[in-house]
N, C-alpha and C positions, 0 to 999 in steps of 0.2 A: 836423674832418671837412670833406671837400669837397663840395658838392653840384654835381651835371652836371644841367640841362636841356637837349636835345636838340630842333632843327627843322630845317627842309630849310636853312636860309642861315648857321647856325652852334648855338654854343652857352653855352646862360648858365651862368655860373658864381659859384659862391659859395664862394670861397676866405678861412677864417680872420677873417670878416665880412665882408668885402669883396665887391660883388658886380661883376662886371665882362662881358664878350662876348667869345667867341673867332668871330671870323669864317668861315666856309666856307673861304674861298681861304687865310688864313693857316695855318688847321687843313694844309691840302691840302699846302701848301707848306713845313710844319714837319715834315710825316712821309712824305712823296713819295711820297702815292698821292691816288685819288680818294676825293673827302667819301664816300659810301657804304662803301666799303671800308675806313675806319679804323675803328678798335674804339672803347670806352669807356675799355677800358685806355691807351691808346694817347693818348689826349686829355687822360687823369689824369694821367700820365708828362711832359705838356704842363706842366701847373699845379704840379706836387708837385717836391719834390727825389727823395725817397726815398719812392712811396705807396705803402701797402700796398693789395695787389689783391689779390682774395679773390673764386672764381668764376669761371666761364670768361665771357674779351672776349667783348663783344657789338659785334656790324657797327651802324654809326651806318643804316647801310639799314635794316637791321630794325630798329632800333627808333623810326626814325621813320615806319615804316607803317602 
């Protein structure tokens, strides 16, 4: 399982024990939109080969407000 923590300049990740940082601008720049407007889905698809998504994306805006 992969764990996402969410804040305004990126996000922690905990992939397969490993725990690591996705940055803002790499975020940004891996799925060509702005930080706010990318989902959770979208960032899991980042880390994962094949994730299973379950739930409808949430905007990284909303959920770090």
């Amino acid at each position: 399982m992969t764990a996402l923590s969410f804040d305004e300049n990126g996000v922690d990740v905990v992939y397969e024990g490993t725990e690591f940082r996705l940055e803002k601008a790499l975020i940004e720049e891996a799925v060509g939109k702005s930080y706010p407007d990318v989902t959770d889905h979208e960032v899991l698809k980042i880390v994962e080969k094949e994730p299973s998504l379950s739930g409808e994306p949430r905007r990284i805006g909303d959920i770090v407000r």
